[in-house]
N, CA, C and O of each residue as an XYZ file, in Angstrom:
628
protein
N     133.725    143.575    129.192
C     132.307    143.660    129.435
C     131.859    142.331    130.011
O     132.183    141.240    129.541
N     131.159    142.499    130.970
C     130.862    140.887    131.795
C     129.183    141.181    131.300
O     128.467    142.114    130.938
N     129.126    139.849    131.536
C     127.413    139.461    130.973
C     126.854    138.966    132.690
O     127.614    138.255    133.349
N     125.746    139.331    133.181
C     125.184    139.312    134.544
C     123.902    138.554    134.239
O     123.173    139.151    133.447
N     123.404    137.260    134.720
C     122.430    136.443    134.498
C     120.911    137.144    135.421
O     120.978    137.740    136.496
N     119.972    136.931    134.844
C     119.156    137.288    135.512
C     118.224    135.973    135.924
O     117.441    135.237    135.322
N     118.596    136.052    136.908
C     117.871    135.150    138.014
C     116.469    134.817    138.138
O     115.983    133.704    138.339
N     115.991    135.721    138.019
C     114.494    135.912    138.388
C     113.562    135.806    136.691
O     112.387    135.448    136.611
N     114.158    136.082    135.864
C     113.483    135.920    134.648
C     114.304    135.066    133.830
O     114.192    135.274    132.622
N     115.153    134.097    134.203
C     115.860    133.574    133.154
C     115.015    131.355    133.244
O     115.061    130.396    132.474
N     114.439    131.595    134.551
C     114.202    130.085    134.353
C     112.239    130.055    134.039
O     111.789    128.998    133.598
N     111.630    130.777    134.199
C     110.718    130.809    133.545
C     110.527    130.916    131.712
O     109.679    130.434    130.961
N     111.557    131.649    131.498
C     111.155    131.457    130.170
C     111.904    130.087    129.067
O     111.695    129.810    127.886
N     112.745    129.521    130.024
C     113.533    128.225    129.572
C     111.939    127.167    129.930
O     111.519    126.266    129.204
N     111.528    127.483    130.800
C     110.689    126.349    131.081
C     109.256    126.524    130.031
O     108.630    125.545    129.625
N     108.850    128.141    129.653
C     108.051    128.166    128.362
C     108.724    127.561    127.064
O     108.124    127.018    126.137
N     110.131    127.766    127.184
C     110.374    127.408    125.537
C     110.224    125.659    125.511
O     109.668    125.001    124.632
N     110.895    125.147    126.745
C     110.816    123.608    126.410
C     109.260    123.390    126.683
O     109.138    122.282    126.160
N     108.176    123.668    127.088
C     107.093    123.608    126.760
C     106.549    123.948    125.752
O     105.910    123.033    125.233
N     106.520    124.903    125.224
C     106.110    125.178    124.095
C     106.727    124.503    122.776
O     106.198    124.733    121.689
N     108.257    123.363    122.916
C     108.785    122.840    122.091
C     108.621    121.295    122.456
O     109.102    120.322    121.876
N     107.722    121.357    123.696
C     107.481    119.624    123.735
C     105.071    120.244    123.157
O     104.483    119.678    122.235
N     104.828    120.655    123.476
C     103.551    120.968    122.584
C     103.492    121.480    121.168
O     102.402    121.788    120.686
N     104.904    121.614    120.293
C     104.644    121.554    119.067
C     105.104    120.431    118.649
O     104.772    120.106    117.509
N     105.778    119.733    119.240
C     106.053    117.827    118.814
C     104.930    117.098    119.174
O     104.825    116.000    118.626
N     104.150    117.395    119.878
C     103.071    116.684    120.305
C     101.517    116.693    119.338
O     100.628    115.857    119.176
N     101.746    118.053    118.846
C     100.790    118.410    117.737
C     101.225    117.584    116.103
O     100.551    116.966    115.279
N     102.109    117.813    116.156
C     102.873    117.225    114.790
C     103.268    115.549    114.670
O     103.615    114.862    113.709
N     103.018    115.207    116.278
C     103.167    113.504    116.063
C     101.679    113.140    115.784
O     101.389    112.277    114.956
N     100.737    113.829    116.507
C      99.009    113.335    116.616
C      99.342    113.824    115.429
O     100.503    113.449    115.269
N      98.997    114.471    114.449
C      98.887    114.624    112.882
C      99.649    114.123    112.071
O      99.246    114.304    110.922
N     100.837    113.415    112.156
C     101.210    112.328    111.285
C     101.057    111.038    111.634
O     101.401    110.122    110.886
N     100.483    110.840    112.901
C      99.885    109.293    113.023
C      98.622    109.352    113.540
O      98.266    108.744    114.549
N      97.653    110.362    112.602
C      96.168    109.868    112.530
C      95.896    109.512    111.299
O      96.480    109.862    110.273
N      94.835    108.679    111.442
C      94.576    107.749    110.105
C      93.846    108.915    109.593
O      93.458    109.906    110.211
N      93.749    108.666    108.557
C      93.336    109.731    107.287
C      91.848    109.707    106.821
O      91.092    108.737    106.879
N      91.576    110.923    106.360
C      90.031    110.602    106.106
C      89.138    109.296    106.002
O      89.816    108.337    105.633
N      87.753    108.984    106.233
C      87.101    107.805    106.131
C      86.994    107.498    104.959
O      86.275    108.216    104.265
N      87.732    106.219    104.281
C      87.059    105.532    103.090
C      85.843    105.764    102.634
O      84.993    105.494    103.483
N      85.228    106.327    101.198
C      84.321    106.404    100.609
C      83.996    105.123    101.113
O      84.923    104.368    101.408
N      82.395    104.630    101.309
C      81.528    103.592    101.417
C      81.765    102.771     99.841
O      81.531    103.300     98.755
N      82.267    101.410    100.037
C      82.192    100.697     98.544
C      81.053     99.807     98.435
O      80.844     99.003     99.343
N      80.284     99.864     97.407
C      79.014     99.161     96.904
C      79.438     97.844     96.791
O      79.814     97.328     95.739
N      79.367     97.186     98.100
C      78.714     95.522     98.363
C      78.538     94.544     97.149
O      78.124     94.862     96.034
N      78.736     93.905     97.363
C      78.019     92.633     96.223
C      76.975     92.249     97.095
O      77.121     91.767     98.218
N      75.340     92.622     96.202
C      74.341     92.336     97.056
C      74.247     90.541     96.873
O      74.805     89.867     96.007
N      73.509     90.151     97.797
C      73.136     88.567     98.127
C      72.879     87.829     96.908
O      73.218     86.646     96.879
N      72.326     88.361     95.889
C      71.818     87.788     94.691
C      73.025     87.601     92.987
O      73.070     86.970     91.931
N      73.893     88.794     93.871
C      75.173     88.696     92.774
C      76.260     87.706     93.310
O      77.022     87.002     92.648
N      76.142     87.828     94.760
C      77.132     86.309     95.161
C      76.896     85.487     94.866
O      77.718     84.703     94.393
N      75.504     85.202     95.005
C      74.772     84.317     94.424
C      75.014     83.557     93.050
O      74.725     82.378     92.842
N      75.581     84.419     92.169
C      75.743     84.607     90.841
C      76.281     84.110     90.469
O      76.159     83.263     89.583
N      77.522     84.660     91.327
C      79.300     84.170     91.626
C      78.925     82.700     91.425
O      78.793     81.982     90.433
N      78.776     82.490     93.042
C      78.718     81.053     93.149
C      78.112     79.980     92.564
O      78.410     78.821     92.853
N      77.094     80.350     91.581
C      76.599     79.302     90.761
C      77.661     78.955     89.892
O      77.688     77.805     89.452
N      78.908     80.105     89.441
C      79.493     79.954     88.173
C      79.183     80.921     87.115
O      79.783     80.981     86.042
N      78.026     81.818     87.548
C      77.695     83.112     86.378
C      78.580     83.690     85.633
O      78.383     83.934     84.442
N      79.493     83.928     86.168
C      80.384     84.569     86.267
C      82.086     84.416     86.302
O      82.630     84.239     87.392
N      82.826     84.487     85.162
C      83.879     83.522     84.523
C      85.299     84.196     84.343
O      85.340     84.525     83.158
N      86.575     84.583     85.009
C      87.361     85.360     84.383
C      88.347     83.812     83.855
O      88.521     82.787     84.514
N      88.823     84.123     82.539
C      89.548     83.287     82.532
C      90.851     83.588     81.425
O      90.834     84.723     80.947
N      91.866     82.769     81.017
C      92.849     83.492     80.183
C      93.725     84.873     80.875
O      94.681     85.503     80.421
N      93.162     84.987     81.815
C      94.314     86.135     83.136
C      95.905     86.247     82.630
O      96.759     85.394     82.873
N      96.068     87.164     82.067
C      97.902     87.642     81.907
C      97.804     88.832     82.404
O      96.796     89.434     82.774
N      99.507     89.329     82.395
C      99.973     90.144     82.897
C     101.207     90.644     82.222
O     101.806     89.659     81.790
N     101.819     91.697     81.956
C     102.672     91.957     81.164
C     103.015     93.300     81.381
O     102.040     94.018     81.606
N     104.546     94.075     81.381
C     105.004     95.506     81.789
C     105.407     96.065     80.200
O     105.943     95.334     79.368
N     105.177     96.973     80.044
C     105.497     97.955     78.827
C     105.858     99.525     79.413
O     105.477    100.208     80.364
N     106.682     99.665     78.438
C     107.635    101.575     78.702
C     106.261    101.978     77.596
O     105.865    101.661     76.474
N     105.821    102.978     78.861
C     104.884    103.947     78.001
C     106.097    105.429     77.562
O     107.260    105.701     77.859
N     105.176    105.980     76.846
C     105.605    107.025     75.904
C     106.674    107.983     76.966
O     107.602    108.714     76.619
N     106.282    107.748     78.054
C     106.810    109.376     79.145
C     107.926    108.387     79.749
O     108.520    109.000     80.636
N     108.471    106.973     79.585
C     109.501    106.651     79.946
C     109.373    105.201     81.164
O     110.073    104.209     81.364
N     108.227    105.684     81.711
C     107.631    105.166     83.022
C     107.158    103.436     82.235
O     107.091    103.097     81.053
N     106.951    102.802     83.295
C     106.426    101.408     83.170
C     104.895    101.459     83.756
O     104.525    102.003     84.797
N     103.795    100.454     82.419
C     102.275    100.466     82.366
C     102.578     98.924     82.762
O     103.432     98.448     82.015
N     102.249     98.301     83.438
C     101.856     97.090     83.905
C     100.769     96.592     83.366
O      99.965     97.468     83.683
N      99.928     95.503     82.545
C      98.771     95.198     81.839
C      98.136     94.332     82.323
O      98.823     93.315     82.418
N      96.928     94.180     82.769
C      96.058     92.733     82.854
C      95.197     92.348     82.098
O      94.287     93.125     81.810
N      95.224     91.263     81.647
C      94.330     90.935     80.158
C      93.846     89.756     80.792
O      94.353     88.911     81.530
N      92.562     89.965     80.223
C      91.523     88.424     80.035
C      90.499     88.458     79.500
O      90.209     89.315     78.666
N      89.678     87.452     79.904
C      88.559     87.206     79.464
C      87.585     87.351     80.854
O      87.950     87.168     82.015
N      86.140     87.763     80.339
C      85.165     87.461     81.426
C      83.803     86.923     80.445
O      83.466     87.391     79.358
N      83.211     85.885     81.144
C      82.531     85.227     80.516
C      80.984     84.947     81.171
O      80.714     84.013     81.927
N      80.405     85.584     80.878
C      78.709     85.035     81.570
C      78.205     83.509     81.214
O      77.570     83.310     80.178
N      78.436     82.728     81.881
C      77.697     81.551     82.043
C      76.917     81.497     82.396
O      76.559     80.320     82.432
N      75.891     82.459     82.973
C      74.484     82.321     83.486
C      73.324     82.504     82.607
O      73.217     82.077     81.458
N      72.570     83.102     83.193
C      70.926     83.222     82.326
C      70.501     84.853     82.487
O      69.418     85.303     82.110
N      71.311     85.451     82.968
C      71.256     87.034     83.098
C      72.425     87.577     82.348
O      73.578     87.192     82.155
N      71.436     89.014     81.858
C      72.140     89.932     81.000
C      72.433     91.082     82.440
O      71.633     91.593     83.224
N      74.185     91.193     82.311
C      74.900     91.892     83.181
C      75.216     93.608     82.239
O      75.212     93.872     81.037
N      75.430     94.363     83.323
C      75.209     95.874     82.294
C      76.521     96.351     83.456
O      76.887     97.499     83.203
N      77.111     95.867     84.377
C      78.271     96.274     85.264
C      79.223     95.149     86.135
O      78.739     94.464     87.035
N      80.460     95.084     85.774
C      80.950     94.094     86.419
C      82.442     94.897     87.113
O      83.378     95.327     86.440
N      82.345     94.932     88.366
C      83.682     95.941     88.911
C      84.193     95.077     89.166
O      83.343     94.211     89.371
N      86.176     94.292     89.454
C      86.920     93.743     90.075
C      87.252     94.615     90.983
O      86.713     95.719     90.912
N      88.234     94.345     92.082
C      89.009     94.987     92.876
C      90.468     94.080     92.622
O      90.539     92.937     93.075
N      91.623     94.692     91.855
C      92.765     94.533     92.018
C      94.152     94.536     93.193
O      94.993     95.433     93.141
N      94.207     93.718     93.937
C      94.902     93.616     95.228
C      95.846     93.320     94.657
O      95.790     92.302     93.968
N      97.482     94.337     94.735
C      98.701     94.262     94.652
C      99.239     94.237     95.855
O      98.973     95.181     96.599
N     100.185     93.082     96.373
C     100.939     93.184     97.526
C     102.327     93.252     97.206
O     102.704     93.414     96.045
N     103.438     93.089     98.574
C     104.266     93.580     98.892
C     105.031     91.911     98.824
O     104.126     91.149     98.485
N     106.354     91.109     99.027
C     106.649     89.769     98.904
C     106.432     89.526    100.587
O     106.844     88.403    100.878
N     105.899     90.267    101.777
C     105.396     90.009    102.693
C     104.023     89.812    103.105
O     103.548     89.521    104.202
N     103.407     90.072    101.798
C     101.773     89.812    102.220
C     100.885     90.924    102.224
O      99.671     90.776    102.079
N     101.549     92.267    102.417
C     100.865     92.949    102.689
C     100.508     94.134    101.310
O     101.228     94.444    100.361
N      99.144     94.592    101.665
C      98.587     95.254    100.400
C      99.161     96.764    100.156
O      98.907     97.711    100.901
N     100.007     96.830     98.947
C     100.577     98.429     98.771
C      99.789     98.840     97.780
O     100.107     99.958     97.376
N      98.670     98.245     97.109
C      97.286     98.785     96.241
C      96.857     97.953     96.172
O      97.136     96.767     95.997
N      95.346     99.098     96.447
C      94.088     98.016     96.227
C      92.891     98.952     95.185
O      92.116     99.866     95.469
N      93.091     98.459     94.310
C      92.146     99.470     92.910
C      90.936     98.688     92.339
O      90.923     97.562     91.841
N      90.123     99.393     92.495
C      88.488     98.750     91.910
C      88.561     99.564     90.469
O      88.934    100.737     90.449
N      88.157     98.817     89.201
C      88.374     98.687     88.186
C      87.055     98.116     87.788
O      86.507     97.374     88.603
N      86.294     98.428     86.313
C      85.148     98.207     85.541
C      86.197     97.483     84.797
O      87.375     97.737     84.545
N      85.173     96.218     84.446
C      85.663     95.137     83.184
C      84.955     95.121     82.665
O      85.234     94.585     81.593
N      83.459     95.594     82.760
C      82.433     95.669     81.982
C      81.406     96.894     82.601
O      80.933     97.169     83.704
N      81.356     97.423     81.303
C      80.384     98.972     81.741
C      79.627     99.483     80.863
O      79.467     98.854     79.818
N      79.164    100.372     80.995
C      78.323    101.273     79.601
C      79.941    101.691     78.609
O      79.917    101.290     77.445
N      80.793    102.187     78.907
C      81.695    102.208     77.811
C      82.449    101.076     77.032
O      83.116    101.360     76.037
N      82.315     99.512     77.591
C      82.419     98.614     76.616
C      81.366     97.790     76.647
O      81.534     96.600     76.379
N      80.207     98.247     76.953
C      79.160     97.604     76.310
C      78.869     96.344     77.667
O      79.750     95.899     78.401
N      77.396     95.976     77.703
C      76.918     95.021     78.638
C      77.822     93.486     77.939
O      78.658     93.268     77.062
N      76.860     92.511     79.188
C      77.546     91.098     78.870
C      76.124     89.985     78.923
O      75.646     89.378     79.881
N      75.720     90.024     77.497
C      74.853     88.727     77.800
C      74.904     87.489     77.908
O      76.021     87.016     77.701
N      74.094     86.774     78.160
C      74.574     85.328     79.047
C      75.413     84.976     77.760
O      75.388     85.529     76.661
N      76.093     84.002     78.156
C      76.921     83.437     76.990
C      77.728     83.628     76.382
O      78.205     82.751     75.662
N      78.369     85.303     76.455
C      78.865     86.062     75.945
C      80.248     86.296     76.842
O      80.401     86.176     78.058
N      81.215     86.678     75.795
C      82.579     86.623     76.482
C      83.765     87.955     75.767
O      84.373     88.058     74.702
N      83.667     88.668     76.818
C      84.473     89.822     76.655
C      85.873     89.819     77.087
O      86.188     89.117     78.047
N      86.859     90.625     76.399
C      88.203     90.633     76.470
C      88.030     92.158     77.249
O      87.190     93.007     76.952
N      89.301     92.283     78.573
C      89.722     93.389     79.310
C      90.975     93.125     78.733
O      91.626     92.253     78.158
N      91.034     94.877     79.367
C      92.745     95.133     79.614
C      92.454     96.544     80.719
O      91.698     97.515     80.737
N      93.168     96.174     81.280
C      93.637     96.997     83.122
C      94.711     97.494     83.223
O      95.592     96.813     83.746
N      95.075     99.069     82.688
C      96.525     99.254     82.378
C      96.733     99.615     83.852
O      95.758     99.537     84.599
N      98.239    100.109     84.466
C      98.168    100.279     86.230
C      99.631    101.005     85.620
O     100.299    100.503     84.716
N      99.996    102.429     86.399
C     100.800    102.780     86.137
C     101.614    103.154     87.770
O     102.830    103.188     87.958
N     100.807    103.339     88.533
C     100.676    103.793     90.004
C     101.258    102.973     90.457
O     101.548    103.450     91.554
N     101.897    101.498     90.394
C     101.878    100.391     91.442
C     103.614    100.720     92.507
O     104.728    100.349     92.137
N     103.340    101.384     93.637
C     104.246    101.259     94.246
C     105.232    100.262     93.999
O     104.912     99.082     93.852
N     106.829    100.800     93.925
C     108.344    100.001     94.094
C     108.521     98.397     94.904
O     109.492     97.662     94.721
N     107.676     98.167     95.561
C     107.540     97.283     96.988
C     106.535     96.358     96.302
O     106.560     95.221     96.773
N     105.915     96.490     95.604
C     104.779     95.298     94.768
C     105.999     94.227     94.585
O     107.190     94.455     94.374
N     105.183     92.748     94.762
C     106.079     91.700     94.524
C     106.042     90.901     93.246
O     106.406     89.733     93.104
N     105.546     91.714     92.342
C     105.834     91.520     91.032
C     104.673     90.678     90.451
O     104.424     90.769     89.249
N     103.950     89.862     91.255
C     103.164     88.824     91.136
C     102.110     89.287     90.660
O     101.720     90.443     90.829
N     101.360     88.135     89.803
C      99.745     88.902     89.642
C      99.229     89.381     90.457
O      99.718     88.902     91.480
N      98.478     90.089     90.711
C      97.189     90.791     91.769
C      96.257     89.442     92.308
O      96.057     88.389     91.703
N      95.904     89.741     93.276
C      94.480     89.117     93.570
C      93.697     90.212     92.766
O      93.836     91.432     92.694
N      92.500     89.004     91.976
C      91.266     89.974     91.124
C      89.954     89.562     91.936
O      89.993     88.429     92.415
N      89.370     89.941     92.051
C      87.829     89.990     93.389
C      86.974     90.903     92.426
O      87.124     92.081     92.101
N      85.944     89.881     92.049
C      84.887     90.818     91.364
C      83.940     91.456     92.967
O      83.522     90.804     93.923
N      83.882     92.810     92.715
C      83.397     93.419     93.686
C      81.963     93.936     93.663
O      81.329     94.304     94.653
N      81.568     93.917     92.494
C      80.030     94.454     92.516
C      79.748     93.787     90.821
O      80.582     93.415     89.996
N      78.266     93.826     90.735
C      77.485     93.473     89.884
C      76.694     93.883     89.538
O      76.091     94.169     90.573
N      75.834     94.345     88.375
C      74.749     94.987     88.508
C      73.934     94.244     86.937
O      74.510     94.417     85.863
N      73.119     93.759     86.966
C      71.905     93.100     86.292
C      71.582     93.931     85.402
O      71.622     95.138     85.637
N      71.247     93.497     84.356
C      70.179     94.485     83.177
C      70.017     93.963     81.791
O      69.326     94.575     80.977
């Protein structure tokens, strides 16, 4: 039995399939290298809480760090300190932002975290509260090092 090529319909549809197989690589590269939804908007430190900052209001101090095997096997990473109001205002919200990098510099988490809230209570002047920041999430590639801590917002009361 001989097989007979057809001439007339055999190079049109070679030229749909490699088209149609260079427009489904083309769909699938634009969708794994578009950036991903827009970042929620993060609440600023208004002018008057930098302000705050920079007088000294505002105090973390005693900063550790420490890894523990939680119950499911996995490793909780800990940050402990102190935050301390040195100012003349009673604070009712104090957010950090925790920056974990990579031993190249670059950020593999960045987590905003309450050190002070309605669930442990405000911070009046003078007054000095103990955190703890458990982190269970921290990507393989973290360089082991403390975080950068960045108080990120403030809120008065």
């Amino acid at each position: 039995m001989a097989f007979s090529r057809n001439r007339r319909g055999g190079a049109p549809v070679a030229l749909l399939l490699v088209l149609g197989i260079a427009v489904v690589g083309a769909v699938a590269w634009y969708l794994y290298n578009r950036s991903g939804p827009p970042a929620p908007a993060a609440a600023v430190l208004t002018p008057e809480a930098r302000e705050y900052i920079r007088q000294g209001g505002l105090k973390l101090g005693d900063v550790d760090m420490s890894a523990k095997e939680n119950f499911a096997g996995g490793m909780v990473v800990e940050i402990t300190g102190n935050i301390t109001n040195a100012g003349q205002r009673a604070i009712r919200l104090v957010e950090i932002t925790c920056v974990f990098t990579d031993p190249s510099g670059l950020v593999v988490l960045r987590e905003r975290v309450p050190i002070v809230g309605a669930k442990m209570g405000g911070l009046k002047p003078g007054e000095t509260k103990r955190f703890r920041l458990p982190f269970d999430t921290i990507p393989e590639s973290w360089n082991q090092a403390l975080p950068q801590l960045v108080i990120a917002q403030i809120m008065f009361g």
